[in-house]
VOGU-3710 file (C-alpha; in Angstrom, 3 decimals, decimal comma):
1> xxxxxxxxxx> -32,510/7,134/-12,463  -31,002/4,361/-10,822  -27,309/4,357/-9,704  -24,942/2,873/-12,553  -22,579/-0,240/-10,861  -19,255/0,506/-11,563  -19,048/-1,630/-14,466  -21,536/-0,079/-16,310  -19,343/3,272/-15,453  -16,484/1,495/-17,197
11> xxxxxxxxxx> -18,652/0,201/-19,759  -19,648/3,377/-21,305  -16,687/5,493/-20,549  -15,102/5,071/-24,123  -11,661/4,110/-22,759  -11,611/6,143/-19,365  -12,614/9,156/-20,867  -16,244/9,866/-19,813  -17,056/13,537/-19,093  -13,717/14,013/-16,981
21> xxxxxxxxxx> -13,603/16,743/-19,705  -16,455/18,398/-19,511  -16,288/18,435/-15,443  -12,915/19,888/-15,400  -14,038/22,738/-18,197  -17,098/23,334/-15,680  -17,639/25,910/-13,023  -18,866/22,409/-11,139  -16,715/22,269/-7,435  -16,758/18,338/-7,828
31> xxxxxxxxxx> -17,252/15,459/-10,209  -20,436/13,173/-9,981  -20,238/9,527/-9,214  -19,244/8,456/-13,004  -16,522/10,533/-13,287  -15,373/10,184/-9,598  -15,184/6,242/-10,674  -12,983/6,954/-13,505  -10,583/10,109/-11,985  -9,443/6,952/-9,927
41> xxxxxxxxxx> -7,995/4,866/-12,659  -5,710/7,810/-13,971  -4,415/8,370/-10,598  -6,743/10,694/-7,993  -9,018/10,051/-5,537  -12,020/12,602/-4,872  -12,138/13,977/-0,786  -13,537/16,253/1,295  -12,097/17,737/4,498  -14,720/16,047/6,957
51> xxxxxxxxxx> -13,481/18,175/9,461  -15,457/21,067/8,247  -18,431/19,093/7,056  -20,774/19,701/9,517  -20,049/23,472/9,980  -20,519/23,639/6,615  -23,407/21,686/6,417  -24,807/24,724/9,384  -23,805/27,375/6,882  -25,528/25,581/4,387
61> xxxxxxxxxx> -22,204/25,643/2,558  -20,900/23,254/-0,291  -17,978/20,751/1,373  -14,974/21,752/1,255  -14,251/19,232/-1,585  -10,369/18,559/-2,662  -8,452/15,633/-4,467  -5,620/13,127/-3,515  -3,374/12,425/-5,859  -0,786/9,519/-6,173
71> xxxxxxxxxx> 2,129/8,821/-8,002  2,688/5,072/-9,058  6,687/4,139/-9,432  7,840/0,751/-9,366  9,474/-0,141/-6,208  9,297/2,843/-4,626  12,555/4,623/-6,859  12,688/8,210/-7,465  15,755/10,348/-8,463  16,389/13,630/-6,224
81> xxxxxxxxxx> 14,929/15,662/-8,839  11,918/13,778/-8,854  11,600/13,474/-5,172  12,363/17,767/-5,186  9,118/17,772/-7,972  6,911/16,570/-5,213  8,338/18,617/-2,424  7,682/21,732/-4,638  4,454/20,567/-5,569  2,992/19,979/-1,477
91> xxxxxxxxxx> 3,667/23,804/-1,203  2,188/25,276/-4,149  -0,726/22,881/-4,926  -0,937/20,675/-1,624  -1,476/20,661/1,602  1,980/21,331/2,480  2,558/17,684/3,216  3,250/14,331/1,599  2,190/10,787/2,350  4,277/7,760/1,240
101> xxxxxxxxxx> 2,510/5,104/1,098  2,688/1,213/1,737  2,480/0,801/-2,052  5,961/2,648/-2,196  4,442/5,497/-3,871  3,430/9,155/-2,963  0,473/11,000/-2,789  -0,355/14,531/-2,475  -3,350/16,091/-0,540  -5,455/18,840/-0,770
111> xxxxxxxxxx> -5,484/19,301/-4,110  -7,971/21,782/-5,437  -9,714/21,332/-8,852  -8,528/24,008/-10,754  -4,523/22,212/-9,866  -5,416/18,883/-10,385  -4,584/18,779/-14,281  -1,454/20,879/-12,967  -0,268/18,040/-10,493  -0,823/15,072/-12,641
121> xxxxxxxxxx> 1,102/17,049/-15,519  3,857/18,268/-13,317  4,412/14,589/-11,859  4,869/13,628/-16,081  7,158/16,192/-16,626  9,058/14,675/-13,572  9,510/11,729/-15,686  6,710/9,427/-13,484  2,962/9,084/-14,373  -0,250/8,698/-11,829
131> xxxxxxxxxx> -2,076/6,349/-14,259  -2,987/3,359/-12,749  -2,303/4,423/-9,135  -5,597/3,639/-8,504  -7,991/1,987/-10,833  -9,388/-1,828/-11,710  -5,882/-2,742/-12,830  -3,012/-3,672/-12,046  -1,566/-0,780/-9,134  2,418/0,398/-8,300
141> xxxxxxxxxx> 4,314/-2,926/-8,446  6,131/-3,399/-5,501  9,867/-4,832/-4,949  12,701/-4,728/-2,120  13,308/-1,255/-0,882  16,613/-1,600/0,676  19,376/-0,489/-2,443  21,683/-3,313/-2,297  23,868/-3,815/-5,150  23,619/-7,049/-5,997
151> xxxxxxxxxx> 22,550/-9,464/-8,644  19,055/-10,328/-7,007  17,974/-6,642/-5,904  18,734/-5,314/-9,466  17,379/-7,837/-11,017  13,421/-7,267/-8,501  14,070/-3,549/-9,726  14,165/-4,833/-13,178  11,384/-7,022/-13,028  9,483/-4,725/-11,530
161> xxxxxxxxxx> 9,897/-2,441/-14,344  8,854/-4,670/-16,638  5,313/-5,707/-14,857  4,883/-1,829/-14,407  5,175/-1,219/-18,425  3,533/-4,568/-19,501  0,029/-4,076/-17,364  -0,232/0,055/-18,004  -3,537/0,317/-20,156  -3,504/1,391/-23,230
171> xxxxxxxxxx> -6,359/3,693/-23,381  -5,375/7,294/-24,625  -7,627/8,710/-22,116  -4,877/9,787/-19,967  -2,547/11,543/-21,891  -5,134/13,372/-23,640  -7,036/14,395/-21,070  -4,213/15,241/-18,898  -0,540/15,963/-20,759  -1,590/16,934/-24,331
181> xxxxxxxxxx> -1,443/21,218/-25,325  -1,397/23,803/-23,019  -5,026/24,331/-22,806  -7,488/21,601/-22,401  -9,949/21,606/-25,094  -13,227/19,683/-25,595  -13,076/17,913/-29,364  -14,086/14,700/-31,125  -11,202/12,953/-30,149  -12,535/11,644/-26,445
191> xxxxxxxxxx> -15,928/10,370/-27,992  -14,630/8,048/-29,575  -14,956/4,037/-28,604  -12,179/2,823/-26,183  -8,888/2,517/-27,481  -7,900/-1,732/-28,033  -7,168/-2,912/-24,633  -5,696/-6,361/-25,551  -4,919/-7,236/-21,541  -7,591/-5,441/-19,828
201> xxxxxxxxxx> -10,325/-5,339/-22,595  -13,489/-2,987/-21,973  -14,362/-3,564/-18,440  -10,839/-3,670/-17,303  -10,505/-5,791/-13,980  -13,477/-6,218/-12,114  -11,415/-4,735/-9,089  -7,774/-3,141/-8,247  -4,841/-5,889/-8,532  -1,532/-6,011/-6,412
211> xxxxxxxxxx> 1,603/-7,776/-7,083  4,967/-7,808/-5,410  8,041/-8,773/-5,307  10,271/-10,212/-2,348  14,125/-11,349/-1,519  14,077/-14,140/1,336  14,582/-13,516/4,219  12,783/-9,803/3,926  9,287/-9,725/3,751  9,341/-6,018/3,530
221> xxxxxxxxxx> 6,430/-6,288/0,740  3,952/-8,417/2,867  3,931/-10,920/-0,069  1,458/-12,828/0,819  -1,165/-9,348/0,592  -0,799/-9,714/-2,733  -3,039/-10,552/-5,588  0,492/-11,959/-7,198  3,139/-12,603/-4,909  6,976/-13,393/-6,429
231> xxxxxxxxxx> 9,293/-14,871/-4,134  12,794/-14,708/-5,674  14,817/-17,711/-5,678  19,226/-17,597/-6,126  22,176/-19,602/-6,168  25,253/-18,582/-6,433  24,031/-14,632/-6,794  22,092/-16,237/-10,115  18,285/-15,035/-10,032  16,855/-18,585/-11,306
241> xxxxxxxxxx> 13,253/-18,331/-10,961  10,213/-17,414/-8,621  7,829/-19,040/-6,325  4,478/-17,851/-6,888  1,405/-16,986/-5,005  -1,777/-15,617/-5,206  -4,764/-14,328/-3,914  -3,911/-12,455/-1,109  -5,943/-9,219/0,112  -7,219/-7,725/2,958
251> xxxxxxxxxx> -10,442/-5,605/1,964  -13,491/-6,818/3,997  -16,744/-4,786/5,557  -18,102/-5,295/9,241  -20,418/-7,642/9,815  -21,008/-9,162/6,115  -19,283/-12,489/6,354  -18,839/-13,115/2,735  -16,032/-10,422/2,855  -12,770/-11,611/4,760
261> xxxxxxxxxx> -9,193/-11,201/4,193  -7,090/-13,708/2,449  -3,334/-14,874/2,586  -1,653/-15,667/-0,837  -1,594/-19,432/-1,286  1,195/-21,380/-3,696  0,763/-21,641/-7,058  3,995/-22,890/-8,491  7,553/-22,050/-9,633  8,701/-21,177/-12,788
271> xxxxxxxxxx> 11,437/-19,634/-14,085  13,158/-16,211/-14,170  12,389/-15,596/-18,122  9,144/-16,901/-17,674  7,472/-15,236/-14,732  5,665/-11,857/-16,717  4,383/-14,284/-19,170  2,839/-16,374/-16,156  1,775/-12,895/-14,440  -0,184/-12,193/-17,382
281> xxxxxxxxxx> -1,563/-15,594/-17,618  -3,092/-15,104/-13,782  -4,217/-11,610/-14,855  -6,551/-13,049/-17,528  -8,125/-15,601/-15,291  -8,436/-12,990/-12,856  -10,069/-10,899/-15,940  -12,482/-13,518/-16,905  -13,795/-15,516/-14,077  -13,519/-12,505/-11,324
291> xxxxxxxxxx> -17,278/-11,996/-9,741  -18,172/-8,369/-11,480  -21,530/-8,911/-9,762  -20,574/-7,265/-6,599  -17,413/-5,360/-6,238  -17,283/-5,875/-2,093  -16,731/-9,915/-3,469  -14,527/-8,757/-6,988  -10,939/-9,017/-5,648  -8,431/-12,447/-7,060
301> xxxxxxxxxx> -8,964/-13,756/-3,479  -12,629/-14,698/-3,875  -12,409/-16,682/-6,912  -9,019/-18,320/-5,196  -10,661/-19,380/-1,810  -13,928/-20,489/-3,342  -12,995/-22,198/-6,257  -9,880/-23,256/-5,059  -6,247/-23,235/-5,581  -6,256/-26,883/-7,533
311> xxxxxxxxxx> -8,973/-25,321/-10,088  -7,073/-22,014/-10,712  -3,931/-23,536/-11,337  -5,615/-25,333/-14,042  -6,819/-22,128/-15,362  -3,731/-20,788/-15,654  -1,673/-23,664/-16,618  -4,023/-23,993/-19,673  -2,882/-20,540/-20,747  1,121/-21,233/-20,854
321> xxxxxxxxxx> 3,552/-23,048/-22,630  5,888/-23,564/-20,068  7,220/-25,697/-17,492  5,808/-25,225/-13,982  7,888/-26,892/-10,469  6,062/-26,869/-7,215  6,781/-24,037/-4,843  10,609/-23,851/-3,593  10,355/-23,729/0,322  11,230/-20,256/1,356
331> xxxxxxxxxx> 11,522/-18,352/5,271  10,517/-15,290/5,588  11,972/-13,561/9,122  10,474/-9,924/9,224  8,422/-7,187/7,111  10,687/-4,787/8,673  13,061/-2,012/6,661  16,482/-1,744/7,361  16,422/1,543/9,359  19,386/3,701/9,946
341> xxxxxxxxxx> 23,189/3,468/8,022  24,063/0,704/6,365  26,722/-0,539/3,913  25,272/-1,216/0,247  27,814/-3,398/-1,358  29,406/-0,979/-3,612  31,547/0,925/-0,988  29,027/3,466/-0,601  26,020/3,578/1,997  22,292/4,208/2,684
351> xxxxxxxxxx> 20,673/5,313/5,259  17,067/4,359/6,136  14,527/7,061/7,814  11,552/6,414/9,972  8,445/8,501/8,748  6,000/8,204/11,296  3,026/6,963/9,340  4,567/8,115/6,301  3,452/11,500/7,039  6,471/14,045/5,727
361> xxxxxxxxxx> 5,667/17,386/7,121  7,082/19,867/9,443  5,567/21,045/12,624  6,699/22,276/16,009  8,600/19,200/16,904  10,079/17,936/13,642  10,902/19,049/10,231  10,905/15,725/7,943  10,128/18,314/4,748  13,276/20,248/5,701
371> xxxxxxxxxx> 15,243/17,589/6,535  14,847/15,605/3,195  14,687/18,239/1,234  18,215/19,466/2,247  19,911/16,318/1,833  17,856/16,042/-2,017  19,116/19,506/-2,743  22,914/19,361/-1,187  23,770/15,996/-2,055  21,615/14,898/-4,871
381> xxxxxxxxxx> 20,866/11,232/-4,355  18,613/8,999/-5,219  15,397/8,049/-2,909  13,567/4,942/-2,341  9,848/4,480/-0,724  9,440/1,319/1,412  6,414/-0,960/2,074  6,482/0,254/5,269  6,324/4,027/4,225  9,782/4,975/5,556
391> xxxxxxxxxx> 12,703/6,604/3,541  15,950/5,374/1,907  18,275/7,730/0,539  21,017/5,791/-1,240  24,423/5,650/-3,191  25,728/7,821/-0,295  29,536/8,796/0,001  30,687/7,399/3,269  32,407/10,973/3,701  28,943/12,807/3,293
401> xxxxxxxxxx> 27,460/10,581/6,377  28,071/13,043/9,325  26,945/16,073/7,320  23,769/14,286/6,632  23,415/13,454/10,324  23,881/17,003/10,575  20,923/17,764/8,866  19,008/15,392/10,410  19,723/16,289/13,721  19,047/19,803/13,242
411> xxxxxxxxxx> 15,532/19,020/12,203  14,443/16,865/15,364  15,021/13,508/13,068  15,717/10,430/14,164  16,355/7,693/11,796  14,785/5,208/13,813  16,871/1,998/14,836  17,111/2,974/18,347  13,567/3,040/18,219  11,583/0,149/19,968
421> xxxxxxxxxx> 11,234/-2,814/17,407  7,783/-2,377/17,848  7,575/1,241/16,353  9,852/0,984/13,758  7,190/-1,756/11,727  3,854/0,378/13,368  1,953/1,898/10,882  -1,324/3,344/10,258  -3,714/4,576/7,302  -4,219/8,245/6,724
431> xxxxxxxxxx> -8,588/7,987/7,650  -9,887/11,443/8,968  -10,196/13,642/8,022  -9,489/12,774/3,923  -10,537/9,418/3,644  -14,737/9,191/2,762  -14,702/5,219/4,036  -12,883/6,550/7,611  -15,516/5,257/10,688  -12,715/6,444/12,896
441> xxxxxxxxxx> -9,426/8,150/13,008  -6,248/6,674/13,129  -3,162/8,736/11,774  -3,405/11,313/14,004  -3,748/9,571/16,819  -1,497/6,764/16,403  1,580/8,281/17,717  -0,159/9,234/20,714  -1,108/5,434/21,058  2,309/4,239/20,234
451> xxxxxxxxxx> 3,590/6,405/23,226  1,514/4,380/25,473  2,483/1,027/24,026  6,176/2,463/24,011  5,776/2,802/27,677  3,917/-1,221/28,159  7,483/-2,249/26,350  9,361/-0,525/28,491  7,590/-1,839/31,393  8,581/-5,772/30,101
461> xxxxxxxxxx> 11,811/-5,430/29,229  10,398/-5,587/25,363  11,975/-2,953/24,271  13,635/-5,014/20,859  11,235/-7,450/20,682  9,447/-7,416/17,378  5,689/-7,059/18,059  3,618/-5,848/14,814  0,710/-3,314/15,590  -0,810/-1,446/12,686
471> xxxxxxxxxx> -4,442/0,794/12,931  -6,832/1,418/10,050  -9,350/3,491/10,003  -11,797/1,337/8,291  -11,916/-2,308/7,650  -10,908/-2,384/4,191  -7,136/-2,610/5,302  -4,828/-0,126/3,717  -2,755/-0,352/6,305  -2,454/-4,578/6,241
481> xxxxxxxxxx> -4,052/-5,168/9,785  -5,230/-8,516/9,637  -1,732/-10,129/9,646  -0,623/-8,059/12,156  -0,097/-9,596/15,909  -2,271/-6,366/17,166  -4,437/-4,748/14,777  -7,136/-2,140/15,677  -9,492/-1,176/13,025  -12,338/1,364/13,125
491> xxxxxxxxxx> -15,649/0,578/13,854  -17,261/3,920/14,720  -15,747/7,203/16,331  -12,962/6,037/19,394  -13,803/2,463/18,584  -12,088/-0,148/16,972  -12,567/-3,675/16,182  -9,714/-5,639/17,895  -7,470/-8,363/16,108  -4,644/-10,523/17,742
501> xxxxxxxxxx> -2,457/-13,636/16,377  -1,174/-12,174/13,072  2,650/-12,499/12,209  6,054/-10,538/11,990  6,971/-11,998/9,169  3,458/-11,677/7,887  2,850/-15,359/6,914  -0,416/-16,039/9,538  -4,032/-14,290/9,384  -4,998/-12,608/12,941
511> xxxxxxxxxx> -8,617/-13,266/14,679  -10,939/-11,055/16,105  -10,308/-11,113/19,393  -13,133/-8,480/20,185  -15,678/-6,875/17,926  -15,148/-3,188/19,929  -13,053/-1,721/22,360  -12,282/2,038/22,820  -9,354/3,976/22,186  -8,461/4,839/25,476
521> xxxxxxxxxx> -8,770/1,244/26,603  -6,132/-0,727/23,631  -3,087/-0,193/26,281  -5,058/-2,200/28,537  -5,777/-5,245/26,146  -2,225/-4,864/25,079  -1,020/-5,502/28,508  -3,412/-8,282/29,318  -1,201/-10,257/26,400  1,853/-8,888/26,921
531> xxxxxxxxxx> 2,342/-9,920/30,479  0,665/-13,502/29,519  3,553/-13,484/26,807  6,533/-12,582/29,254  5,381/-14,729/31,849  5,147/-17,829/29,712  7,669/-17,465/26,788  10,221/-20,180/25,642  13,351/-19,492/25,077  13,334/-15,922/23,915
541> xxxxxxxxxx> 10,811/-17,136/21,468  8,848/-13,641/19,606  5,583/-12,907/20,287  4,020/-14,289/16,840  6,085/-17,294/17,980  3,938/-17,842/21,155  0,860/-17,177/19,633  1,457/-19,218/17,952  2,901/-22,376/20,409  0,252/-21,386/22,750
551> xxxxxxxxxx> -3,149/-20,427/20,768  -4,377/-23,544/19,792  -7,745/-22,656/17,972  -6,418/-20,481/15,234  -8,027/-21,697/12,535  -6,985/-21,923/8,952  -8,294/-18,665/7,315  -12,091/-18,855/7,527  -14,703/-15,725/7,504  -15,627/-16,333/11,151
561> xxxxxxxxx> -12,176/-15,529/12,418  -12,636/-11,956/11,254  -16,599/-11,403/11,758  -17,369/-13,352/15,458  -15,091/-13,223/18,544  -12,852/-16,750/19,678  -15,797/-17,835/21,825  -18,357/-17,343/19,259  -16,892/-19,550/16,790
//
């Protein structure tokens, strides 16, 4: 029998249902492809531990197979208790970790089979859901992290609630399959044809869809990532309206030149009570016209760069009933999170927390779990997850501050802004050894990496400069490398393909600079840059600032600059 494409998997699941069912009822250790498709739009990603795959494989043993599972909340909010759900949960059903993401959400690892109705119902009870974490629709809608009380921030928070409720399918699927009685039972109800699914319709999208949300001058979200991107727009503390962009992404594959990432380009500007109506309107062209012919070629910013921007506004315009301006200029300054104590407005504070790759765990040297944990439990306050995967704890009394530090100093943690600038925006995806796609690691040995680059900065008298360096271990971008001004991406075990000339504000596409370089030798093509950049800056200009004064042949965003080396173009 031939493989079924993904849409035919859709197709034929009868609303997301499939045989999820029967494959949970089963003495089966893993789903099959159809149902591995599907577990994805209600919030869980199938894995194996590919650490033990080939001894395994010697033993003629099963792999060791386990489930990710990720919680979608809008903006990144949780309350204490919430945040205290998941905590339990890494112990008892997990891996004893958790990984915030750069989606603002959480997921859990190392989730067995016979927990993973468990986790996705505890995470309800909790008050948050997993469906649509993952999935052809629309994912966790991202807004500004940092919890300033004002009229704009409330009002992303707000709108970001609203996108998160509008776009959730309608389907029954999930609440059946996963929430409803205390025993899962096989009946008539999940044969039935798909519930109506008046935004998505049958097939859903032809691939995942990202939109966020951003105050000027933050860029915290990378807006221009995005499949939608919302620049807010004030005056006088009045939200009036959003700039909007789209067709940003960053999935591509080596070597095949027809996948590339994308910056979001300007659509228009419209007003504040009129922006989910014109998110919807983009969905549907999205919906229609998206190529469901090939998913590596699916994503908004295909049928944006090839058909162009002037054609899809059209699209969309023909779809609304109100008026449209041209984009408001905006400047954005960083995609960096406001680490350490801050004031919030409202006489009270927060305090921002560097989580190395988002990675909260304890170990020998630090105790992030503990830490957090304690300061959920003592002081009961309210948590935000940031784009960059870091920590907010919020609405903090100004007389609880030194108790907190307390805590945090007794468990090795540092909050971060004393870090180098450099560090504090790093980040990295999770790869090996739970990611299937991973060609090589990164994670685990990005700290190790950072220590070396750490030391280059030290060496210039960079130290605060703001130099963005993120690591994936594949090329379809989790970690949003290709705007980056250093990006390393995996090409095979130890190597990585090399990328310089993105941005720290995130607004300009990197090149490859070369197609593979080895782990042990990135410090070295750091430093061949850095030293050009210290010997030959202006005026205290940034790094993504002399790249780009001084790199002339960045081109506007074209497949070669991601596929062929500068002097191959």
């Amino acid at each position: 029998m031939a493989r079924q494409s993904v849409e035919e998997i859709k197709a034929e699941s009868r609303g997301l249902y499939g045989e999820i069912v029967e494959t949970l009822l089963s003495d089966e250790s893993h789903f099959q492809e159809a149902e591995y498709q599907l577990l994805k739009f209600h919030g869980s990603y199938q894995q194996d531990n590919r650490d033990s795959r080939r001894e395994r494989r010697k033993q003629k043993l099963d792999k060791e197979w386990m489930f990710m599972v990720r919680t979608k909340m809008p903006s990144g909010t949780l309350t204490p208790e919430q945040y205290l759900a998941h905590d339990s949960m890494a112990d008892e059903i997990g891996n004893a970790t958790m990984r915030l993401t750069t989606r603002q959400g959480i997921q859990l690892h190392g989730i067995l089979k016979g927990h993973l109705r468990d986790a996705i119902r505890y995470i309800s009870d909790c008050g948050l859901t997993t469906w649509g974490a993952c999935g052809d629709v629309v994912r966790n809608t991202m807004g500004p992290a940092a919890p300033i009380k004002d009229e704009a921030h409330a009002s992303a928070l707000e709108l970001a609630n609203e996108i998160s409720e509008i776009f959730t399918a309608e389907t029954s699927a999930y609440s059946s399959i996963w929430l409803d009685g205390e025993k899962l039972e096989l009946d008539a109800n999940h044969v039935n044809e798909s519930d109506n699914e008046p935004l998505y319709g049958k097939l859903y999208l032809p691939r995942k869809f990202k939109i966020g949300i951003a105050i000027p001058p933050r860029n915290d979200v990378d807006l221009y990532t995005q499949d939608i991107g919302l620049v807010m727009h004030t005056e006088n503390n009045e939200v009036l309206g959003y700039s909007i962009y789209v067709g940003g992404g960053f999935g591509m594959t080596h070597g095949i030149e027809t996948t590339y990432p994308c910056l979001a380009k300007p659509l228009f500007y419209c007003s504040k009570k009129d922006i989910a109506k014109a998110c919807e309107s983009i969905l549907l062209v999205q919906r229609d016209n998206g190529d469901r012919t090939d998913r590596k070629h699916a994503r908004l910013k295909y049928l944006v760069t090839e058909r162009g921007i002037d054609w899809f506004r059209k699209e969309v315009l023909q779809l609304i009933n109100f008026p449209t301006e041209e984009i408001k200029k905006v400047n954005f300054d960083t995609v960096s999170d406001q680490l350490g104590w801050h004031e919030q407005g409202d006489g009270k504070l927060f305090v921002g927390i560097h989580v190395p790759q988002g990675r909260i765990s304890d170990n020998e040297e630090k105790q992030n779990r503990t830490a957090f944990r304690q300061i959920a439990l003592k002081f009961n306050r309210p948590v935000r997850i940031t784009p960059n995967a870091n920590i907010y704890f919020y609405d903090i009394d100004k007389s609880n501050r030194a108790d907190i530090d307390q805590i945090l100093r007794d468990s090795n943690i540092e909050t971060g802004d004393d870090f180098t600038a450099t560090r504090q925006t790093a980040h990295a995806c999770v790869a090996l050894p739970t990611c299937g796609l991973a060609l090589a690691e990164s994670e685990r040995v990005f700290d190790t990496l950072l220590d070396s680059i750490d030391s280059l900065l030290s060496e210039f008298n960079l130290d605060k400069d703001q130099i963005l360096i993120r690591m994936t271990g594949c090329p379809n971008g989790c970690a949003r490398p290709y705007n980056a001004d250093f990006a390393f991406v995996g090409r095979a075990p130890n190597k990585y393909a090399m990328f310089v000339g993105g941005s720290s504000s995130g607004d300009r596409l990197a090149s490859l600079h070369k197609k593979s370089v080895l782990f042990d030798e990135i410090p070295d093509e750091i430093r061949i840059h850095l030293q050009n950049f210290v010997e030959n800056r202006i005026n205290q200009e940034t790094f993504s600032e002399f790249w780009g004064r001084t790199y002339k042949k960045t081109p506007i965003s074209n497949p070669k600059q991601f596929h062929f080396e500068e002097h191959e173009h």
